[in-house]
Residue, then its C-alpha position, 0 to 999 in steps of 0.5 A: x839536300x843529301x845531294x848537295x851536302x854529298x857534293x858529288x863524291x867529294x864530301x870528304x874533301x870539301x867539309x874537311x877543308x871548311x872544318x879545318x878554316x873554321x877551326x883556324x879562324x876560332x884559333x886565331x881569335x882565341x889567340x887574338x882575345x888572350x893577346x888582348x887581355x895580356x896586353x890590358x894587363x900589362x898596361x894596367x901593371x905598367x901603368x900602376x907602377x908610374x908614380x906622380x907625373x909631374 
């Protein structure tokens, strides 16, 4: 197992690069979630601010 997770001497490298892509990925649906929400909050303020359709 330590052989496999010492990747031959370049560890460093290959868990670094899959922390850095896992990282990116939260950042992205973090960014994704809070864009969300915003979205669905201006929607309900735009749609509040509507008065009677006809």
């Amino acid at each position: 197992m330590s052989e496999f997770l010492g990747m031959g001497g370049y560890a460093p490298y290959v868990w670094s690069a899959w922390g850095a892509s896992a990282l990116a990925i939260v950042a992205l649906i973090v960014f994704a979630l809070l864009e969300r929400a915003g979205a669905d909050a201006r929607l309900r303020e735009l749609e509040g601010d509507e008065g009677p359709c006809e």
